[in-house]
C-alpha positions in Angstrom: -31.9 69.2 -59.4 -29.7 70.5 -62.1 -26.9 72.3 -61.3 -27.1 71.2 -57.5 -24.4 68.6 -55.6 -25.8 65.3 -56.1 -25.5 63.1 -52.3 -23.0 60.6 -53.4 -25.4 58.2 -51.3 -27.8 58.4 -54.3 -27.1 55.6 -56.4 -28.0 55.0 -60.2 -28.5 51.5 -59.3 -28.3 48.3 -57.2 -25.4 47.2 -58.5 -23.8 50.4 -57.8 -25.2 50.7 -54.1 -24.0 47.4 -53.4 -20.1 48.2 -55.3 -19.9 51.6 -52.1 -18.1 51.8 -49.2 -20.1 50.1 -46.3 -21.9 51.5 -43.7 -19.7 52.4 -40.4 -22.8 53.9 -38.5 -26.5 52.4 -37.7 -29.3 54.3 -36.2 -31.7 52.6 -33.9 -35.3 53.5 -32.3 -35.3 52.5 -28.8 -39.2 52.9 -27.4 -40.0 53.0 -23.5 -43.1 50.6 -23.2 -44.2 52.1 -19.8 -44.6 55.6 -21.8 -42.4 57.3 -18.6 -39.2 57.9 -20.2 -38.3 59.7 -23.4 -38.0 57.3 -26.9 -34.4 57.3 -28.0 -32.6 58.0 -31.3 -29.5 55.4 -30.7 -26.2 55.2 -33.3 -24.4 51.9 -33.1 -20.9 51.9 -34.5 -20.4 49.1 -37.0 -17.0 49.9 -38.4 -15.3 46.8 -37.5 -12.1 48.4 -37.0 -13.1 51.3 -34.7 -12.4 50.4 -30.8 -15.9 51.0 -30.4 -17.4 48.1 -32.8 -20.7 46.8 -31.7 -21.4 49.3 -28.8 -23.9 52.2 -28.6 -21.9 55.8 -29.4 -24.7 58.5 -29.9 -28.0 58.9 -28.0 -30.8 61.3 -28.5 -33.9 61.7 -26.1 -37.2 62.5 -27.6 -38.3 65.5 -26.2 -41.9 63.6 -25.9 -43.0 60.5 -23.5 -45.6 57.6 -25.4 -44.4 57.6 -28.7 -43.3 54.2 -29.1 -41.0 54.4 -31.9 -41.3 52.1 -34.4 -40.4 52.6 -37.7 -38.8 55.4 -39.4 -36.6 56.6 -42.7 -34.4 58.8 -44.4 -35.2 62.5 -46.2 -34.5 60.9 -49.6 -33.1 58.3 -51.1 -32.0 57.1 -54.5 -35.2 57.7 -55.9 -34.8 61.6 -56.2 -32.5 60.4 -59.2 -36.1 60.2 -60.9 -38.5 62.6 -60.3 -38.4 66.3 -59.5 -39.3 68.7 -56.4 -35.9 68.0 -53.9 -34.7 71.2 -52.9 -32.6 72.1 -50.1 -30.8 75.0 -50.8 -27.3 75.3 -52.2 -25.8 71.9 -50.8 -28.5 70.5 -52.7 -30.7 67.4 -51.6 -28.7 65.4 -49.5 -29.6 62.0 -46.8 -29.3 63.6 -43.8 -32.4 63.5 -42.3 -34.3 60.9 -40.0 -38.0 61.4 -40.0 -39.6 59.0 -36.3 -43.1 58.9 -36.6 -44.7 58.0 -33.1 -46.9 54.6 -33.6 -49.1 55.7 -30.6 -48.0 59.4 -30.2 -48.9 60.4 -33.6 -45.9 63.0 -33.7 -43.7 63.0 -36.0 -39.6 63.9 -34.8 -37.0 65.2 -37.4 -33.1 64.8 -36.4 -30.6 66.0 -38.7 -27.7 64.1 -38.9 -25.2 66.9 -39.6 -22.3 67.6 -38.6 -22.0 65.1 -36.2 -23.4 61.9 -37.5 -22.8 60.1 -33.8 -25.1 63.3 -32.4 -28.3 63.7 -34.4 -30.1 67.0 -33.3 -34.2 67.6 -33.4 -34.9 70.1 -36.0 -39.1 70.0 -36.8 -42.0 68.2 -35.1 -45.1 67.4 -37.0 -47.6 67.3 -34.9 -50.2 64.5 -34.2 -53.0 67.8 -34.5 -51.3 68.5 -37.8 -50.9 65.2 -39.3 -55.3 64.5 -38.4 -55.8 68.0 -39.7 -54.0 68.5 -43.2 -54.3 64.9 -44.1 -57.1 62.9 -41.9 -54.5 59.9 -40.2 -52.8 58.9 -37.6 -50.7 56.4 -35.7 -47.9 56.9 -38.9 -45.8 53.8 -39.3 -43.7 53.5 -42.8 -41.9 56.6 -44.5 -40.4 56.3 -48.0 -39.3 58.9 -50.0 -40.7 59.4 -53.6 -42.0 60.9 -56.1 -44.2 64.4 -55.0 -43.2 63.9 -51.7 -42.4 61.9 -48.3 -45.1 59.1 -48.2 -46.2 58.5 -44.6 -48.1 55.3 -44.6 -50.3 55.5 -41.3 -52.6 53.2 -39.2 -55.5 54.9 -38.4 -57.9 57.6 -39.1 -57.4 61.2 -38.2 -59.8 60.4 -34.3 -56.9 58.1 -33.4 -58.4 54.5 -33.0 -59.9 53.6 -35.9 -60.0 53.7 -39.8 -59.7 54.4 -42.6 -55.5 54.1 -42.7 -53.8 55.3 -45.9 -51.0 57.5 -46.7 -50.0 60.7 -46.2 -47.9 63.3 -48.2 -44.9 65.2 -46.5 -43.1 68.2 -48.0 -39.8 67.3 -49.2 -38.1 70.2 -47.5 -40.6 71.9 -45.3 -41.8 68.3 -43.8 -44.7 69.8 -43.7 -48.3 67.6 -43.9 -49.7 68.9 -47.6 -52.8 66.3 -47.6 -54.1 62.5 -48.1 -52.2 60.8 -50.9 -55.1 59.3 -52.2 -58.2 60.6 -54.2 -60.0 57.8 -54.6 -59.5 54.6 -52.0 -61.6 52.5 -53.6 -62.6 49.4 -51.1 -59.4 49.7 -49.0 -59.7 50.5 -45.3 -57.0 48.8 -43.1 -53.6 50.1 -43.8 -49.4 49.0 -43.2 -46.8 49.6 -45.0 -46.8 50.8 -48.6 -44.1 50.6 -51.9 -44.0 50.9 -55.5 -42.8 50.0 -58.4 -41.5 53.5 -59.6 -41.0 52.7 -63.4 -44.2 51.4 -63.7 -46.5 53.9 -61.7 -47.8 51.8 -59.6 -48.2 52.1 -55.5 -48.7 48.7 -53.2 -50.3 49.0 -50.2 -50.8 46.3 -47.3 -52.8 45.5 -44.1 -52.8 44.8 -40.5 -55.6 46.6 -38.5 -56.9 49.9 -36.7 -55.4 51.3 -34.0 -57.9 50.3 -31.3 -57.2 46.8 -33.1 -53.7 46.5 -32.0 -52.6 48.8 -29.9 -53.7 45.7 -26.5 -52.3 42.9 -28.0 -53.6 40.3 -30.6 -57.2 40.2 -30.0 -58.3 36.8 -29.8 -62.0 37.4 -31.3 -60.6 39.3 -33.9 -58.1 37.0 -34.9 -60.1 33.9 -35.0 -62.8 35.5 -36.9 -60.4 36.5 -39.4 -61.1 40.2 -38.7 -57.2 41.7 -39.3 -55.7 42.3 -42.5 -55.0 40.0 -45.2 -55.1 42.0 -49.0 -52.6 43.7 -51.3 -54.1 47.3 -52.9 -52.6 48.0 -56.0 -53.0 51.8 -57.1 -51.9 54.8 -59.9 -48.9 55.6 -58.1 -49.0 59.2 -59.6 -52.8 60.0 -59.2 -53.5 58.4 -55.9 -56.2 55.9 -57.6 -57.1 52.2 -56.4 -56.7 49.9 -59.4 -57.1 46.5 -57.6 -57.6 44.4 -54.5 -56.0 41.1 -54.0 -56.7 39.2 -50.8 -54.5 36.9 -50.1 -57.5 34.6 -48.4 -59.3 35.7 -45.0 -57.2 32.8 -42.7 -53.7 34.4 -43.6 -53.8 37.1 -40.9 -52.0 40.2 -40.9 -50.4 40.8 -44.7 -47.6 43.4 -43.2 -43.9 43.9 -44.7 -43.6 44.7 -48.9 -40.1 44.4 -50.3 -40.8 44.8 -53.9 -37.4 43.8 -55.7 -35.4 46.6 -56.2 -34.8 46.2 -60.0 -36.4 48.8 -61.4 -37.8 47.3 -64.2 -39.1 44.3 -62.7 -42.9 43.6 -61.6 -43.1 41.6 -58.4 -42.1 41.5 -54.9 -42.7 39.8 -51.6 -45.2 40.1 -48.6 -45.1 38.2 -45.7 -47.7 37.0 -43.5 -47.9 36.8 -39.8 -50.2 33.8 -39.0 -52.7 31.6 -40.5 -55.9 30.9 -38.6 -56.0 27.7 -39.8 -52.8 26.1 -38.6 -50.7 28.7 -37.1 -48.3 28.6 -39.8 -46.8 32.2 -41.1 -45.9 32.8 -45.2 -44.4 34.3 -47.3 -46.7 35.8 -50.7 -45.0 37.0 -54.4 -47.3 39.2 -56.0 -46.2 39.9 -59.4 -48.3 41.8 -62.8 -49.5 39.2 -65.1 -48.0 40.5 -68.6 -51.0 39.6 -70.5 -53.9 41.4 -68.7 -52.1 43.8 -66.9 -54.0 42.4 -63.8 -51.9 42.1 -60.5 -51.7 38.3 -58.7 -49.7 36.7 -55.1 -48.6 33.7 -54.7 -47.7 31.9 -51.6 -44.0 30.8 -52.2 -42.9 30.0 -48.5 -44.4 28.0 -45.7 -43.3 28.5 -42.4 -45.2 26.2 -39.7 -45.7 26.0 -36.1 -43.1 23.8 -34.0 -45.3 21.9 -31.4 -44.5 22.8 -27.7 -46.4 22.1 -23.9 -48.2 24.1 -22.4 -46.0 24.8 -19.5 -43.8 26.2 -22.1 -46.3 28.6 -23.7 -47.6 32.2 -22.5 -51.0 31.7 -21.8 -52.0 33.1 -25.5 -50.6 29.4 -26.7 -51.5 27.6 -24.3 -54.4 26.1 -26.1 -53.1 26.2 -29.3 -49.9 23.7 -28.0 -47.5 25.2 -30.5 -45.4 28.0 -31.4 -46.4 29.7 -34.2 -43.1 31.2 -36.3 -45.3 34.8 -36.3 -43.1 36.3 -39.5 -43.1 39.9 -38.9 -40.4 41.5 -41.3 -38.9 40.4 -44.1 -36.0 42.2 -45.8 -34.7 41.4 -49.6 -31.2 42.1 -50.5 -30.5 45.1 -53.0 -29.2 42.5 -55.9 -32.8 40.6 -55.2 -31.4 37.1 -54.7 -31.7 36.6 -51.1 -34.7 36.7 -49.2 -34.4 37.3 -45.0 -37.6 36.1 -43.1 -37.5 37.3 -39.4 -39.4 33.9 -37.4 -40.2 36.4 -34.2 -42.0 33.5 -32.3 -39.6 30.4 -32.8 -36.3 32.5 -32.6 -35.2 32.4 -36.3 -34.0 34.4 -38.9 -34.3 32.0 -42.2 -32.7 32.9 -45.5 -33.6 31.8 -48.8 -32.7 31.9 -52.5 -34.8 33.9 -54.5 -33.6 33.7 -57.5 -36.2 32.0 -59.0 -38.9 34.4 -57.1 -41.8 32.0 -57.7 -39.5 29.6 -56.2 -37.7 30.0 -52.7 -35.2 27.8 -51.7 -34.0 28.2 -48.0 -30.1 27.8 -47.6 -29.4 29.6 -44.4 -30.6 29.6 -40.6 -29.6 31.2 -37.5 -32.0 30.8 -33.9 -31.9 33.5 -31.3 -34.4 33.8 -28.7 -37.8 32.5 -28.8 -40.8 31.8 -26.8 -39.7 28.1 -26.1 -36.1 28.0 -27.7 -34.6 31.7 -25.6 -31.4 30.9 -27.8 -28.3 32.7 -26.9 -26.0 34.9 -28.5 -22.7 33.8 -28.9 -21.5 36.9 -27.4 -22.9 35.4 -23.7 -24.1 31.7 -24.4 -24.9 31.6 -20.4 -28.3 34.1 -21.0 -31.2 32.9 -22.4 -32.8 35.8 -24.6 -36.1 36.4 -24.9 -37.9 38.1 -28.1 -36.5 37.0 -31.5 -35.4 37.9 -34.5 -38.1 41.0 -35.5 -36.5 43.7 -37.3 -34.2 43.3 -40.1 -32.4 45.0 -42.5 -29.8 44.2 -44.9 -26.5 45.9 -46.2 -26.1 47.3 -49.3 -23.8 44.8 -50.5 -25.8 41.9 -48.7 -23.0 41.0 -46.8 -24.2 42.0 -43.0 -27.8 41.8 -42.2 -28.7 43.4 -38.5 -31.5 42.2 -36.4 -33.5 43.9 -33.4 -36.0 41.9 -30.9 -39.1 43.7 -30.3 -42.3 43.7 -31.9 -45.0 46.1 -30.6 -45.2 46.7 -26.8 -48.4 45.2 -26.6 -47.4 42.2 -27.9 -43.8 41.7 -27.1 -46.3 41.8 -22.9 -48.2 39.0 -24.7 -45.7 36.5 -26.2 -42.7 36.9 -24.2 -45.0 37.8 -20.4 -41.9 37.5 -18.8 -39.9 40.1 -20.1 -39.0 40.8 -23.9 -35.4 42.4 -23.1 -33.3 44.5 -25.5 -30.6 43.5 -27.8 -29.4 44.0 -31.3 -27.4 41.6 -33.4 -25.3 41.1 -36.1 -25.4 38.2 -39.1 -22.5 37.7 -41.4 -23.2 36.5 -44.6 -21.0 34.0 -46.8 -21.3 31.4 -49.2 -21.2 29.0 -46.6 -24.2 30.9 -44.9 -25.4 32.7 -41.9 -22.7 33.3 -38.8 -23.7 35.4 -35.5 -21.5 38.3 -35.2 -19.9 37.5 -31.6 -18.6 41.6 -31.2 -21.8 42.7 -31.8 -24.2 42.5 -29.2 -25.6 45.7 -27.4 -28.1 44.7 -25.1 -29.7 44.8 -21.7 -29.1 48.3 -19.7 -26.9 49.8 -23.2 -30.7 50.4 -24.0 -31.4 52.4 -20.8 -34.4 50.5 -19.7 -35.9 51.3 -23.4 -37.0 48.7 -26.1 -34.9 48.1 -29.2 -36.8 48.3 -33.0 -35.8 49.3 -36.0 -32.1 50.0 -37.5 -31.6 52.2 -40.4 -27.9 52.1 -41.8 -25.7 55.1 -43.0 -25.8 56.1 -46.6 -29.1 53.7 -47.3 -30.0 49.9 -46.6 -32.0 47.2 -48.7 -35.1 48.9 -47.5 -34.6 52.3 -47.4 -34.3 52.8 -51.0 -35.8 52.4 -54.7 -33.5 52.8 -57.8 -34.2 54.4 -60.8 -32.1 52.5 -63.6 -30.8 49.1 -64.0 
């Protein structure tokens, strides 16, 4: 990249991401769950200035139906900083493009952001076809940028419904599918998400299930019998090798979300888990290296567990079960790696905790919205009761605003919240005194055109968009 305009978005290091301007734009995927209407591209303005503060001002239409957009991510990030092959031309490698890989579709949708960062534009579709052919997957989930390429972490294998999962590897600039990532997966089979610790060469990859799996709802059978996903793969991050398994213990169901801290020369990060099948509790996991044997470990460091309820309450999933479990399904760790988000998607909560000592979590902050029992209101309208819960979050740069959407996965937003999951996005203010809901922000209801609300991606990068090179 010599000699080429460096992004000024590409940061050296936390500390320096956290010190630039904030973000005044969000981008949102919006999913239709009856697969009739396009899946949306959505910019919220978050400049708190602008008369427009809190309300959808761009919106894109897929030009597919059944994608159900889940989650998605920028070109490039700081991480080009370290390794070599970014090339676009004589502007140089810049983040300006949104890559929305299609959790059922299987296509892949690239918007450029440019000029108009209110109107993103389609540029490329990678194919479902393209994606099973070149590198044997589908159902993509996670996108990071890094080293050799844009790592696409994906569900399923390349017939659609079942496994193996693993990772494949985009072109930097053409986007296009080169192959699998990995040349030798060892024992792993189910896939999620997947991160790394750049410095050390080292690749982290977790697990939730199959497509055929999830794609109806949490299967009872498959649940109880401890059938979904519950181990860490570690692997040679630059030859695609699996070094180690660590299973995290067949009762703590679906290991999902890795937020390795962001200091580059640090050796651990966090994984949370959605449910235990041995008390409905949900937790939070630190894996870290063990200095002395180079050997990888996890640790459960947070304990989340069920609030009792009756069964009049309780979609008939819980009826039995007479409790709420908290179901953590994201997790989001701030760029200076002190503070630790933990999205509660069943009880309504978003907890926050010191992690400053990492083996040790401490929680200081709490804020309910929604719920299955609770239906917490915003502040915005404390009259309507909201239904899904805190599920998606992501964090600021500086740590000082953390954003929140409510649904999960169709299927199961139809099987926890039976009535009606809704749409809205929200905004947490963060201060030494705590967590405050942001009563100007609050798109909700028919802002989302009938469509679902998942994940938010902020402009110029986010606590989980990006990796950093030096300290």
């Amino acid at each position: 990249m010599s000699g080429q305009p460096m992004d000024p978005t590409f940061y050296r290091s936390p500390a320096e991401a956290a010190a630039a301007p904030a973000e005044k734009l969000a981008y949102l995927v919006a999913f239709d769950r009856a697969a009739e209407k396009p899946d949306a591209l959505a910019v919220l303005d978050t400049d708190p200035e602008s008369t427009s503060y809190g309300r959808i001002v761009g919106w894109t239409d897929l030009p597919t139906t059944g994608e159900e957009l889940h989650h998605f991510g920028w070109n490039a990030c700081s991480s080009a900083l370290m390794h070599e092959g970014h090339d676009h031309g004589a502007e140089g490698l810049q983040r300006r493009y949104l890559l929305l890989p299609g959790l059922r579709g299987s296509n892949i949708h690239v918007y450029d952001t440019q000029p108009d960062p209110t109107q993103p534009k389609l540029v490329k579709t990678i194919t479902g076809e393209e994606l099973a052919e070149k590198a044997g997957y589908s159902r993509p989930h996670t996108l990071h940028c890094g080293p050799d390429g844009l790592f696409l972490s994906c569900l399923g294998g390349a017939n659609g419904a079942d496994g193996p999962g693993g990772i494949a590897l985009l072109d930097h600039s053409s986007f296009d599918v080169l192959r699998a990532w990995e040349t030798d997966r060892g024992p792993q089979y189910l896939a999620y998400d997947a991160w790394w610790h750049l410095r050390h060469n080292t690749l982290v990859t977790s697990e939730w299930g199959t497509p055929s799996m999830v794609e109806n709802g949490v299967d009872p059978e498959l649940l109880l019998s401890n059938q979904y996903g519950h181990k860490l793969h570690f692997w040679d991050l630059a030859k695609g090798i699996h070094q180690q398994e660590v299973d995290l213990g067949a009762e703590h169901q679906m290991a999902l979300e890795l937020r390795p801290a962001h200091d580059p020369e640090a050796t651990w990060g966090f994984v949370g888990v959605v449910i235990s099948t041995a008390d409905l509790s949900a937790s939070v996991w630190r894996w870290h290296r063990d200095d002395a044997t180079g050997s990888w470990k996890a640790d459960k460091v947070i304990t989340i567990p069920a609030e009792p309820a009756s069964e009049d309450e309780l979609p008939p999933a819980l009826k039995p079960f007479k409790a709420v479990p908290p179901l953590v399904t994201d997790i989001n760790l701030s760029v200076d790696d002190q503070r630790l988000y933990v999205s509660c998607w069943g009880t309504g909560e978003l907890k926050q905790y010191d992690v400053s000592d990492p083996s040790a979590p401490k929680e200081i902050g709490s804020v309910r919205l929604g719920g299955i029992v609770r239906r917490a209101a915003h502040p915005a309208d404390p009259g309507q009761a909201l239904s899904g819960g805190p599920q998606m979050v992501e964090v600021s740069r500086d740590g000082k605003r953390v954003y929140l959407t409510n649904s999960l996965y169709g299927a199961w937003d139809d099987q926890f919240y039976p009535d009606g999951v809704g749409a809205w996005a929200a905004k947490l203010d963060v201060s030494d005194d705590g967590l405050t809901v942001d009563p100007r922000f609050f798109p909700n209801g028919d802002e989302f055109r009938g469509l679902r609300a998942h994940q938010v991606r902020l402009q110029g990068g986010d606590a989980s968009s990006d990796s950093y090179c030096y300290r």
